[in-house]
GUPA-421626 format. One record per residue: x, y, z of N, C-alpha, C in turn; residue in one letter; residue number from 1. Coordinates in steps of 0.1 Angstrom, whole numbers, plus 5000, padded with zeros to 4 digits. Layout:
N
((X Y Z) (X Y Z) (X Y Z) "A" NUM)
...
//
This chain:
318
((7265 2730 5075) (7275 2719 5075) (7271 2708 5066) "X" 1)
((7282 2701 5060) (7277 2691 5047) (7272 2679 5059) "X" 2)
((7264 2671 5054) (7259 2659 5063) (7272 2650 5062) "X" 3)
((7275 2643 5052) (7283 2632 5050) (7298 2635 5049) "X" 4)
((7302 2646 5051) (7315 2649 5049) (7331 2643 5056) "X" 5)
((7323 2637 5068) (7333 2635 5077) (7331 2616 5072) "X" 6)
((7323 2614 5068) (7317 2596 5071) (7307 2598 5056) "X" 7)
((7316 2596 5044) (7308 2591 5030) (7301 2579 5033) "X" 8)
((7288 2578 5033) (7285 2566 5032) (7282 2557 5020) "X" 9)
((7288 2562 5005) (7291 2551 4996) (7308 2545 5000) "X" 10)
((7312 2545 5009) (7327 2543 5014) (7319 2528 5018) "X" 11)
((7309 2522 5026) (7301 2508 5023) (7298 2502 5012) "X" 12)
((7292 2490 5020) (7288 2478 5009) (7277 2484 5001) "X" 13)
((7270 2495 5004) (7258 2494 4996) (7259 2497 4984) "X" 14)
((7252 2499 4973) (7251 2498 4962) (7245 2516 4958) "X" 15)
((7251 2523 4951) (7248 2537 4951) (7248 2541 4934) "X" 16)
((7237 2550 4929) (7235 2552 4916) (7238 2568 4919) "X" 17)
((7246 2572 4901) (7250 2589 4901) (7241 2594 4892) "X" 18)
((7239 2603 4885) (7230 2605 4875) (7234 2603 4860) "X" 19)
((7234 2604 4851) (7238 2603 4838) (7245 2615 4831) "X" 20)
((7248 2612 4818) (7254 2624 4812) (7245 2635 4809) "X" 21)
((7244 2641 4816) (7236 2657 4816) (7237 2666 4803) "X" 22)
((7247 2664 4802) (7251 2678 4793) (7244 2671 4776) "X" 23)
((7251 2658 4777) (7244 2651 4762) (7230 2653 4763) "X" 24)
((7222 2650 4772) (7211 2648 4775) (7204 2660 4772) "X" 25)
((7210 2673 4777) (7204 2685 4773) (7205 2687 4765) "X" 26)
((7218 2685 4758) (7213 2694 4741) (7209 2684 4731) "X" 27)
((7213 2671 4734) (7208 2661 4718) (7190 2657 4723) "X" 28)
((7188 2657 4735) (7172 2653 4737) (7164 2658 4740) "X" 29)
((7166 2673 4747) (7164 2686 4753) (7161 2698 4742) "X" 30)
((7171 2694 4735) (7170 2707 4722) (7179 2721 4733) "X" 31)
((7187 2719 4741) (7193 2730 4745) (7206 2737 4740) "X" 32)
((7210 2743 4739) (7225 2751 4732) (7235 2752 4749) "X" 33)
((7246 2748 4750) (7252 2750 4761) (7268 2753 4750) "X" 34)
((7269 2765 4759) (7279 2772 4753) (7293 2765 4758) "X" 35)
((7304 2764 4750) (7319 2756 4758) (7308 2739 4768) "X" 36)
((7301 2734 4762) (7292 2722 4769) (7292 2726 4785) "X" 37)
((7289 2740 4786) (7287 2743 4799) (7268 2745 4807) "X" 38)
((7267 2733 4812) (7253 2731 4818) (7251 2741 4827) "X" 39)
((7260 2742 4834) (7262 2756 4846) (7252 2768 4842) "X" 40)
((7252 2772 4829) (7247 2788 4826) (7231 2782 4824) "X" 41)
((7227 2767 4823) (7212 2768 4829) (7207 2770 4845) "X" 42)
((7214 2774 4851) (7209 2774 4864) (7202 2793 4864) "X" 43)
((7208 2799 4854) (7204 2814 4855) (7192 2818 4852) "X" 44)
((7181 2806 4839) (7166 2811 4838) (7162 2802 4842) "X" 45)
((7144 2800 4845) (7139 2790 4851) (7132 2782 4838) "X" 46)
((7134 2782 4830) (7133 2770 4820) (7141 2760 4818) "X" 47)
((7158 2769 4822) (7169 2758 4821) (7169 2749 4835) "X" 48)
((7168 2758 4846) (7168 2756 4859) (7156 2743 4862) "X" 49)
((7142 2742 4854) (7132 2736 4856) (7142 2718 4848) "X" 50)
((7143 2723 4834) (7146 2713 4826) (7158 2698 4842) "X" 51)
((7166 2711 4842) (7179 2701 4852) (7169 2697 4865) "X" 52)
((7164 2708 4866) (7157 2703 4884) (7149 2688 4879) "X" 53)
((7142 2688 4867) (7136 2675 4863) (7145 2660 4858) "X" 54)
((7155 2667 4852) (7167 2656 4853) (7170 2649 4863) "X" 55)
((7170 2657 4873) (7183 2652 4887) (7170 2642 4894) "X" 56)
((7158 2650 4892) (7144 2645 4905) (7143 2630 4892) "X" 57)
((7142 2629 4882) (7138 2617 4875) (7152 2607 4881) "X" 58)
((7158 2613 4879) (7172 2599 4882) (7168 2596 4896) "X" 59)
((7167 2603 4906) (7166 2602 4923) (7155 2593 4925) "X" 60)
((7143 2593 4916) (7132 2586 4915) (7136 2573 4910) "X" 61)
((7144 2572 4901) (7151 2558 4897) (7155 2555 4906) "X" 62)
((7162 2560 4918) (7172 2558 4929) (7160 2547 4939) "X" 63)
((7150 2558 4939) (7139 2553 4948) (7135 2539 4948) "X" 64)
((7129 2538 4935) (7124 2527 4926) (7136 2511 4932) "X" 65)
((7149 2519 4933) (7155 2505 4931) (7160 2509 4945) "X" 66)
((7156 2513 4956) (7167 2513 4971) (7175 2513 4971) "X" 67)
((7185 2525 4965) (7199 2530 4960) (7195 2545 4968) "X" 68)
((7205 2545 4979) (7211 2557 4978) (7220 2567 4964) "X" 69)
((7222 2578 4963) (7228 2583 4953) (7241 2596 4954) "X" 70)
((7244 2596 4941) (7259 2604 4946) (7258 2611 4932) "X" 71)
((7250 2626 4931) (7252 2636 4920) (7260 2647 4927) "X" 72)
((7262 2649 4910) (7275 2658 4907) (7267 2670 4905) "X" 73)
((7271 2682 4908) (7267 2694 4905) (7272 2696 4890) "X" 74)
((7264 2705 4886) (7266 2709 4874) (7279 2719 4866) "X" 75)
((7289 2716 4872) (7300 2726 4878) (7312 2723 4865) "X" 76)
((7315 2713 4858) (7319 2706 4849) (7329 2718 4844) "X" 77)
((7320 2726 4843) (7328 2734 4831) (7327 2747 4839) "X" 78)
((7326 2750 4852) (7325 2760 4862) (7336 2763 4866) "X" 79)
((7351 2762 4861) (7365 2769 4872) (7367 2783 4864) "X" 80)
((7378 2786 4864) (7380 2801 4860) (7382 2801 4847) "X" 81)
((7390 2793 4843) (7393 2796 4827) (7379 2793 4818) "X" 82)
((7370 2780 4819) (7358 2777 4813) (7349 2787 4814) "X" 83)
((7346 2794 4832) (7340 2806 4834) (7342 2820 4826) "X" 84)
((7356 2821 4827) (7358 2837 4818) (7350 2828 4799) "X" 85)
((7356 2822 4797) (7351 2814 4783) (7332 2819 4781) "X" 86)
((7326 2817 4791) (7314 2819 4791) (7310 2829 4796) "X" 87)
((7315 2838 4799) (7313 2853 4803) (7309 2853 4818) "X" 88)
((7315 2845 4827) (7311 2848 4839) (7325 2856 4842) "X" 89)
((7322 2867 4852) (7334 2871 4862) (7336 2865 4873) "X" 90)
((7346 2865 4882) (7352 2853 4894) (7337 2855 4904) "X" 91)
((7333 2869 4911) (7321 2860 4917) (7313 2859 4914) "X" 92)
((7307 2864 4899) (7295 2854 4894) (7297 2845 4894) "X" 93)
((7307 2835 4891) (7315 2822 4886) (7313 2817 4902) "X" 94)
((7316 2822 4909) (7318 2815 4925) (7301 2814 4929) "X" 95)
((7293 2823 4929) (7279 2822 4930) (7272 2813 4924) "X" 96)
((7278 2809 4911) (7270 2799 4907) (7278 2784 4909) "X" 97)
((7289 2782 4914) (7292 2768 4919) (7283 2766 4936) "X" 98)
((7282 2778 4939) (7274 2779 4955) (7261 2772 4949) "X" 99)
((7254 2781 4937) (7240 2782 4937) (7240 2764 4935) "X" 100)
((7248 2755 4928) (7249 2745 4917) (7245 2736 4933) "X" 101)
((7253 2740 4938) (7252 2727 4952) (7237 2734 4960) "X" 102)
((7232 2743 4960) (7220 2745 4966) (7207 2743 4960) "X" 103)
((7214 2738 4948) (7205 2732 4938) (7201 2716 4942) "X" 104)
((7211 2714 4940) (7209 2704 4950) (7207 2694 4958) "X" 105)
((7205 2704 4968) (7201 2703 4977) (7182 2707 4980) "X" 106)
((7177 2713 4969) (7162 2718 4967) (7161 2701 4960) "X" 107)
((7169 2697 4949) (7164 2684 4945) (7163 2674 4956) "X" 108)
((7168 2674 4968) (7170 2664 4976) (7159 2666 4991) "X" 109)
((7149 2682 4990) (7145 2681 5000) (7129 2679 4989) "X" 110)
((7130 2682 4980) (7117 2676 4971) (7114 2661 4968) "X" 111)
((7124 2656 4968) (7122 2641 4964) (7127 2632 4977) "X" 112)
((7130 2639 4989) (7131 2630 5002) (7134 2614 5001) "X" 113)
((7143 2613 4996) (7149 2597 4994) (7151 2589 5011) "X" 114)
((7151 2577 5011) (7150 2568 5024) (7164 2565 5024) "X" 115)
((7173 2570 5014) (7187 2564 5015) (7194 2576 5014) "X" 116)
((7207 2576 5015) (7216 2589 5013) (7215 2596 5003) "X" 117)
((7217 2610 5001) (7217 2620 4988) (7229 2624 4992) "X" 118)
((7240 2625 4980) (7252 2625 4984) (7254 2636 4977) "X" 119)
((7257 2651 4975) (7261 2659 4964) (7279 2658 4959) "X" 120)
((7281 2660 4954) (7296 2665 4950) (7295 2674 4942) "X" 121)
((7307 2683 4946) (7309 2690 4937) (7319 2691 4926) "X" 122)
((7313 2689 4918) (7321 2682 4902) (7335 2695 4899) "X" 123)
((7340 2687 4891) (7355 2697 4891) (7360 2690 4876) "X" 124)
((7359 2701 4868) (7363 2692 4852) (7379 2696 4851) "X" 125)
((7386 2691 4839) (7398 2694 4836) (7401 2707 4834) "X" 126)
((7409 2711 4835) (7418 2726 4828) (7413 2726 4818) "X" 127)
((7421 2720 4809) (7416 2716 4794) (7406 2711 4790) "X" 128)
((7408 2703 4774) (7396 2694 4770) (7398 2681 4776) "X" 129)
((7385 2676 4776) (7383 2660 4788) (7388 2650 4780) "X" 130)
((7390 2651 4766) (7396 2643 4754) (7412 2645 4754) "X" 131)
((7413 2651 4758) (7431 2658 4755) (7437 2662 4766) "X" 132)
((7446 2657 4767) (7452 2663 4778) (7465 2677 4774) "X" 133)
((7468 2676 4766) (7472 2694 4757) (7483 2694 4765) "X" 134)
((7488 2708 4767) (7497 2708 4776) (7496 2707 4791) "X" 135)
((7506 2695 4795) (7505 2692 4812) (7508 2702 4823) "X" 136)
((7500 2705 4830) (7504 2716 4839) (7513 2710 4848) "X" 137)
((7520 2711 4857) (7527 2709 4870) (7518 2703 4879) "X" 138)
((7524 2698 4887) (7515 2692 4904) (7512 2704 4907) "X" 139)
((7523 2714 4911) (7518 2725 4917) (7507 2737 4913) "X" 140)
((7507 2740 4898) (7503 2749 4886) (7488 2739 4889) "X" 141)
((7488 2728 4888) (7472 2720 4889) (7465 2723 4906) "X" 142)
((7472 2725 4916) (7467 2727 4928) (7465 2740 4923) "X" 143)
((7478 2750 4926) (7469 2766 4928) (7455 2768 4916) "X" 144)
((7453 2759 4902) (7439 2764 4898) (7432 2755 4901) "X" 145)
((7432 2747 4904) (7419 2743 4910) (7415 2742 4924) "X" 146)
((7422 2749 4930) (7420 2753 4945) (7409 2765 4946) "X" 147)
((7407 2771 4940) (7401 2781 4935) (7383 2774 4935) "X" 148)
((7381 2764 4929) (7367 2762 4925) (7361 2750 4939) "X" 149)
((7374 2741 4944) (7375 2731 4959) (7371 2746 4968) "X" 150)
((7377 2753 4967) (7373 2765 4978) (7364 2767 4980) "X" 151)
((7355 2771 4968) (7341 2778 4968) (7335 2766 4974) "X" 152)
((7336 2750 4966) (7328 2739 4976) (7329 2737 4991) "X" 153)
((7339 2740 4992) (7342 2739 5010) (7333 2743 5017) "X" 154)
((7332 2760 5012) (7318 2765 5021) (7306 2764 5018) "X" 155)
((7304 2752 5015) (7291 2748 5007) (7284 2735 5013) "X" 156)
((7275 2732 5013) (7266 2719 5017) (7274 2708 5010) "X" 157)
((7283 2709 5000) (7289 2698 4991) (7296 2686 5000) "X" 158)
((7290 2674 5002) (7296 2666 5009) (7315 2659 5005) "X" 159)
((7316 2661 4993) (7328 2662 4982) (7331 2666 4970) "X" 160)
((7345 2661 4970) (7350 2670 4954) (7349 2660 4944) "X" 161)
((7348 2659 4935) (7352 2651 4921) (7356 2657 4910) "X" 162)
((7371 2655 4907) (7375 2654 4897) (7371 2648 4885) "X" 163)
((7362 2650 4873) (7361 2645 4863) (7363 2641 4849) "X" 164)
((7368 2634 4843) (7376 2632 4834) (7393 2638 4836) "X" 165)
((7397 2633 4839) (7410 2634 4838) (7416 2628 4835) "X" 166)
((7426 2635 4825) (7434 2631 4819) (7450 2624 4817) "X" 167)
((7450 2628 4830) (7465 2627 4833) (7468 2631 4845) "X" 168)
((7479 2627 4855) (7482 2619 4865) (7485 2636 4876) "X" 169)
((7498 2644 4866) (7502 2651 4876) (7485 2663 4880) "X" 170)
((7479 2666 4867) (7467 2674 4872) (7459 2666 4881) "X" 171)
((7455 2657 4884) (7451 2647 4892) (7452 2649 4909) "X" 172)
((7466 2650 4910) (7471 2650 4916) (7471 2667 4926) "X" 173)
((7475 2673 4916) (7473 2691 4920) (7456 2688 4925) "X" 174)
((7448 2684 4923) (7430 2686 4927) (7436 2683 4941) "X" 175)
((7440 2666 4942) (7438 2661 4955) (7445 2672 4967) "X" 176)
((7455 2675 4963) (7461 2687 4970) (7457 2696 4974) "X" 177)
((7449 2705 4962) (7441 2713 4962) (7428 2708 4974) "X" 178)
((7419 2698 4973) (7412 2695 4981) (7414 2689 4998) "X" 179)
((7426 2684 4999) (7433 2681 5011) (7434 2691 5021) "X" 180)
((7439 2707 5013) (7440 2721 5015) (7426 2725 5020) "X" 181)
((7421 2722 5023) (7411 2726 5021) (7400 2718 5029) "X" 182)
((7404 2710 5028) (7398 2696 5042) (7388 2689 5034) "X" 183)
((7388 2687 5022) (7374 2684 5017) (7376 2665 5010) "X" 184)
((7370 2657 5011) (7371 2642 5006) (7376 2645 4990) "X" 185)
((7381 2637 4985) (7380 2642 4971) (7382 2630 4965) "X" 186)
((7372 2626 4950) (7375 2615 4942) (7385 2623 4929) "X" 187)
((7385 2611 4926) (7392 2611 4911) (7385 2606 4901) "X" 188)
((7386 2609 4889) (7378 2598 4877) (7385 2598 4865) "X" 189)
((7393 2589 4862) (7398 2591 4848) (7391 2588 4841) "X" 190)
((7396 2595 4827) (7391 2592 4815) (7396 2579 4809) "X" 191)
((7397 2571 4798) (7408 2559 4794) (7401 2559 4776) "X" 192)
((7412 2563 4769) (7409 2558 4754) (7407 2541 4758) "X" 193)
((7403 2541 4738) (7396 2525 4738) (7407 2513 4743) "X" 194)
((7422 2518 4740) (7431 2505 4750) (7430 2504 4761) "X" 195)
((7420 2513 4768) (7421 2516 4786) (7434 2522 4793) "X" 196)
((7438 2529 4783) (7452 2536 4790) (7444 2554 4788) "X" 197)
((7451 2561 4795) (7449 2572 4796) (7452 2579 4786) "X" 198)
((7448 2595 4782) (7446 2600 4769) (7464 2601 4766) "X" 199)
((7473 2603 4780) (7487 2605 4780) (7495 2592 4773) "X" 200)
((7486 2580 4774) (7497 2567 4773) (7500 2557 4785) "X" 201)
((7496 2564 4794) (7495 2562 4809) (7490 2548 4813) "X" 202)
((7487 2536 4817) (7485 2526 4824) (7476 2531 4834) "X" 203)
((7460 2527 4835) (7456 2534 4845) (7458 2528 4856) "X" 204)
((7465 2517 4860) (7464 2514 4871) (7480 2519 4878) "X" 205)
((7491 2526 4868) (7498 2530 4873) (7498 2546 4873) "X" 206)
((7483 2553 4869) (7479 2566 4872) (7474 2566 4888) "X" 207)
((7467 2557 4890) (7462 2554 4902) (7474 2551 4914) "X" 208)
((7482 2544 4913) (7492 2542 4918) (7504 2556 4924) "X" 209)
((7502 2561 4913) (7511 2575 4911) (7505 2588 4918) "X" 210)
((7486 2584 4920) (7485 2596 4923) (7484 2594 4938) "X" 211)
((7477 2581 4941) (7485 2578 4959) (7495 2579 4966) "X" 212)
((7506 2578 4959) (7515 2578 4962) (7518 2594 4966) "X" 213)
((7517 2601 4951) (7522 2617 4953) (7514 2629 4961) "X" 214)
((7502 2628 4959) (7491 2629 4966) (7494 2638 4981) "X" 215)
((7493 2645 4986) (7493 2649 5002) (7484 2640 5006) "X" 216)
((7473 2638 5010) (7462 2630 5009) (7454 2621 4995) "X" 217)
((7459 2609 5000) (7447 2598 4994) (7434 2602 4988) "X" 218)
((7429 2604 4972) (7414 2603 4977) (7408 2594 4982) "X" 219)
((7396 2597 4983) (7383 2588 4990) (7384 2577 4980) "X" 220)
((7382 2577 4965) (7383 2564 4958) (7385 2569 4947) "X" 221)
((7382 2559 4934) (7388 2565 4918) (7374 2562 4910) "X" 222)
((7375 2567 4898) (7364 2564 4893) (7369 2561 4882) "X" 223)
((7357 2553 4866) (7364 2557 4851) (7348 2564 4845) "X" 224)
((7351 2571 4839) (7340 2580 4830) (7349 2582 4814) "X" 225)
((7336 2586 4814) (7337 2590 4796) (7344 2580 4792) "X" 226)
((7343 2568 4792) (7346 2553 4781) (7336 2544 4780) "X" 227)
((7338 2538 4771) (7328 2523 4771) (7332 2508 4776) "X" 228)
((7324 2507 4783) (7332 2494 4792) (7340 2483 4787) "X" 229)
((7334 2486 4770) (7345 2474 4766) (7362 2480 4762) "X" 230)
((7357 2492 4769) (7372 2501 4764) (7382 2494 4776) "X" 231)
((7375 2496 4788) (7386 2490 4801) (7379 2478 4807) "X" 232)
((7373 2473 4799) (7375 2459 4811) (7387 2450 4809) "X" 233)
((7392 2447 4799) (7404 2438 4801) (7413 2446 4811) "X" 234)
((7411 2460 4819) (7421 2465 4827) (7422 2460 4839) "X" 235)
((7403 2458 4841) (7398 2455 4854) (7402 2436 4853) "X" 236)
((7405 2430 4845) (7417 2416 4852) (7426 2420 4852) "X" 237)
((7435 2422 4850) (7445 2426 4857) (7449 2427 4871) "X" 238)
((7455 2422 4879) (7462 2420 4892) (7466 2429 4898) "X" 239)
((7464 2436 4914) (7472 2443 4918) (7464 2454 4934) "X" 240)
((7473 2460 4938) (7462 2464 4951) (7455 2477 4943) "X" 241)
((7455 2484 4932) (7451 2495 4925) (7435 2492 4927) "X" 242)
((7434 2481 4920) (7421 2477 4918) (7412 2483 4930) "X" 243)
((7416 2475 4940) (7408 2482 4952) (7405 2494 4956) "X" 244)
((7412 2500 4948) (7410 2515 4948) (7395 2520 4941) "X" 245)
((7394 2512 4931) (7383 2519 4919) (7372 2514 4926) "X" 246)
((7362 2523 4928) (7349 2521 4934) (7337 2525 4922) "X" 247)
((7338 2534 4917) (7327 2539 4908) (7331 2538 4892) "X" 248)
((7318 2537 4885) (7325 2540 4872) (7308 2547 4867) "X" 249)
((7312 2553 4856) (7302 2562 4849) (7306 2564 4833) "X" 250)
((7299 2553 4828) (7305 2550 4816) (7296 2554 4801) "X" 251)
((7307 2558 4795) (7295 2560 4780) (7283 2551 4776) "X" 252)
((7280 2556 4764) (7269 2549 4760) (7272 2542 4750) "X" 253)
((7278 2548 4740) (7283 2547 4726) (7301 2540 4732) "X" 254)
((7300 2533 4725) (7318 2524 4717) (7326 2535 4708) "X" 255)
((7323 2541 4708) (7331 2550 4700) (7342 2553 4703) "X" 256)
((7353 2558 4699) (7363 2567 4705) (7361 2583 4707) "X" 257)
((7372 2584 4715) (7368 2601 4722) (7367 2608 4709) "X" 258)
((7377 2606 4696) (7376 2614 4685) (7362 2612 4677) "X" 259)
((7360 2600 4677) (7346 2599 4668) (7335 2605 4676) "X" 260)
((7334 2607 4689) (7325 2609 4699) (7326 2628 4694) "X" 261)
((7336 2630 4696) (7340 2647 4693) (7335 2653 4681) "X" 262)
((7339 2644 4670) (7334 2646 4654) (7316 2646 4653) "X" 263)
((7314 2634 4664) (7297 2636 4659) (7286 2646 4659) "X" 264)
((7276 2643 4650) (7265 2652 4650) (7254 2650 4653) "X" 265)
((7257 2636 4657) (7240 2632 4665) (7250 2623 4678) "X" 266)
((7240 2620 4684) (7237 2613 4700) (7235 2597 4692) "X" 267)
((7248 2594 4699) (7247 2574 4702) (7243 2571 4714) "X" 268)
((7235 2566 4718) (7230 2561 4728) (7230 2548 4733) "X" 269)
((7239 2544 4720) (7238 2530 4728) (7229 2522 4727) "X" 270)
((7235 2514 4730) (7218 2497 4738) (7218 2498 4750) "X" 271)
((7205 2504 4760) (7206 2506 4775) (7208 2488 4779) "X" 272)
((7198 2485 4775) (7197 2469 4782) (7212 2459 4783) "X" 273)
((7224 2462 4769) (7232 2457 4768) (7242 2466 4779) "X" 274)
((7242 2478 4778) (7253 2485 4788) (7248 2480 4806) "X" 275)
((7238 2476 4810) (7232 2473 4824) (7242 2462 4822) "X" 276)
((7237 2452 4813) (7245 2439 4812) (7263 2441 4815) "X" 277)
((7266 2450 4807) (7280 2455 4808) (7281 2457 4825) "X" 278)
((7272 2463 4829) (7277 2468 4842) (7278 2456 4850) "X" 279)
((7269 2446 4854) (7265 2436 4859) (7277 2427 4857) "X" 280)
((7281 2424 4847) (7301 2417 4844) (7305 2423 4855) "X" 281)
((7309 2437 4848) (7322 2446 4854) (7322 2443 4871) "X" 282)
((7307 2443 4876) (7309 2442 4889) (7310 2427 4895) "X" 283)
((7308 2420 4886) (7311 2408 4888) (7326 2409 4890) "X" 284)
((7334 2412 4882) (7346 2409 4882) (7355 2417 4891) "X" 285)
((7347 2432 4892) (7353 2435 4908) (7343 2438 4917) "X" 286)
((7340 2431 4928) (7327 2434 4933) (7333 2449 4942) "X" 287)
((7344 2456 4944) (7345 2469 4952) (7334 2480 4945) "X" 288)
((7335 2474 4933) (7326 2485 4925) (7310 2483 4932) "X" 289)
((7308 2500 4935) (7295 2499 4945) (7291 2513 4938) "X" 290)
((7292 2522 4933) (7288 2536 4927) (7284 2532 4910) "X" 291)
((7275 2537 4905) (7275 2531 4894) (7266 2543 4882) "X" 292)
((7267 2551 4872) (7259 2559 4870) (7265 2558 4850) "X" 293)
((7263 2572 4848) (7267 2569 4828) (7273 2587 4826) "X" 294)
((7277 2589 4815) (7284 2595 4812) (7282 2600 4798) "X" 295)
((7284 2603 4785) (7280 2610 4771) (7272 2602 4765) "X" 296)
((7260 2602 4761) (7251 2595 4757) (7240 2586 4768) "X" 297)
((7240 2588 4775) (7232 2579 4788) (7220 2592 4790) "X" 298)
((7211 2584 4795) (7201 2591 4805) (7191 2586 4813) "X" 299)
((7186 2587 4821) (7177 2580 4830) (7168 2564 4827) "X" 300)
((7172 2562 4814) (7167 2549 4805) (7178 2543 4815) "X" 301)
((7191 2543 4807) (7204 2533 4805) (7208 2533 4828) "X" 302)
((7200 2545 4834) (7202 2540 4844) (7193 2535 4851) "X" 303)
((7183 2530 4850) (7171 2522 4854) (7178 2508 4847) "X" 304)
((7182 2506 4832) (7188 2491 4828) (7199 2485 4842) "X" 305)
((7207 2498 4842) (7219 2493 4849) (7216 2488 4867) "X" 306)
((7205 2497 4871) (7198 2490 4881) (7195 2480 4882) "X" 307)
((7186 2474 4873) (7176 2462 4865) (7189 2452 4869) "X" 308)
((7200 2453 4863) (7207 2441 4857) (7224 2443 4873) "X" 309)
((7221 2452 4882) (7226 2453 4891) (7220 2442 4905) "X" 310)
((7208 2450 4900) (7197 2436 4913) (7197 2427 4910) "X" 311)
((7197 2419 4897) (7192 2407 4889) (7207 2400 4892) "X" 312)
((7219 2411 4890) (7232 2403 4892) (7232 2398 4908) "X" 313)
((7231 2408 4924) (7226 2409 4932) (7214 2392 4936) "X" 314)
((7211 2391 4932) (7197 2383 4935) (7204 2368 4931) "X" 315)
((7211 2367 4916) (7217 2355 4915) (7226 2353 4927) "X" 316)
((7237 2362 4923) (7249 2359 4938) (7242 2355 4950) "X" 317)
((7228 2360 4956) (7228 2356 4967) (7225 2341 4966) "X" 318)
//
């Protein structure tokens, strides 16, 4: 049975760190090749298996360090059926390794015995590409495939689902369904080009709005990934009860846009010290924000800053 499934406890005041962008991390600092940027197919040797197991245990350790419970994502990203056949898995290799992804885990979590919550999710990427939203599937067309990969988490230790990068409102929406079906918590996380509107044109705060509304069930909360904070903060003034919705965000490293980010051939990383600072605003300006981690270019540096300048924000307010 998942521990937190029934009672998330980043749904509180506390202050909770996710891990960083994995996949960047492996191949621009790692030296690793991930085929379709699928992290998943290192869980099959134990050199890939070691590399991630030392990823997740360094972030959790950062967790430690700063008295943050945590909320990782399995390495599932690129794990549903269409990405799977892409990389040569069949449906139950493909289902064995979203099981193994969360029992993974869960080995990181009985190794590094944290004093605060270990929260897994099981990550759920787009149909398509996380930059594009291509052709829109239906509400319905988005539940029956991704009901398929919410399944396998169900019977799993995975305390929830997350949707990652998404692009657009009706796929969004098919997850939540998909996951409702199924009884499982489920976030959301959009993506936002550098206006802070969605890859569609979309208003995120009327994606958000749209997907509560249509939704069978509510998620648990919203997230923003894969952008740079100076892409959506003027979003986050903005007025309205949406706001309250967004709890987490997991943000780039690099200012770039999603196309320059696509085109490159090295790793922007950013300034860790200046993106902490970015964080430390953003939560200034909505303090709901309580989840806090990075996204393409980040890695356990940029989340130790964002800590740093989380407490330091923390410590003035009081």
């Amino acid at each position: 049975m998942a521990r937190y499934r029934k009672n998330l406890p980043q749904l509180g005041r506390d202050l909770f760190l996710t891990d960083s962008g994995l996949e960047t991390d492996l191949i621009f600092n790692k030296g690793f090749d991930l085929p379709e940027f699928a992290s998943i197919v290192l869980l099959r040797d134990e050199i890939g298996r070691k590399a991630m197991f030392d990823f997740y245990r360094a972030h959790a350790e950062a967790a430690r360090r700063h008295n943050r419970g945590v909320v990782f994502e399995t390495p599932t990203w690129r794990a549903s059926p269409d990405w799977g056949a892409k990389i040569g898995y069949t449906p139950d290799a493909l289902a064995g390794a979203n099981r193994d992804a969360v029992e993974f885990l869960s080995e990181v979590s009985n190794a590094v015995r944290l004093d605060k919550p270990f929260v897994i999710s099981g990550n759920v990427g787009p149909r398509g590409d996380g930059y594009d939203p291509g052709d829109l599937m239906t509400i319905d067309d988005a539940e029956t495939y991704h009901a398929w990969q919410v399944g396998v988490f169900a019977d799993t230790a995975a305390d929830l689902v997350t949707a990652m990068t998404m692009t657009n409102a009706p796929e969004a929406i098919g997850f939540v369904n998909a996951a409702a079906r199924a009884d499982m918590p489920a976030v959301v996380s959009f993506t936002v080009e550098t206006d802070g509107r969605l890859p569609t044109g979309q208003p995120l705060g009327e994606a958000v709005m749209e997907t509560d509304f249509e939704a069978r069930k509510a998620p648990a909360y919203y997230m923003i990934n894969c952008a740079h904070p100076t892409h959506f903060e003027h979003v986050l003034r903005e007025r309205g009860p949406w706001l309250s919705r967004l709890r987490a965000i997991r943000a780039n490293a690099s200012t770039c846009s999603h196309a320059e980010l696509d085109a490159a051939e090295t790793l922007d990383d950013g300034d860790p010290d200046q993106l902490g600072e970015d964080y430390a605003a953003l939560r200034r300006l909505l303090p709901t924000l309580t989840i806090f981690g990075g996204c393409c270019g980040t890695d356990v540096r940029h989340i130790e800053k964002i800590a740093d300048a989380l407490g330091a924000a923390g410590a003035k307010a009081a």
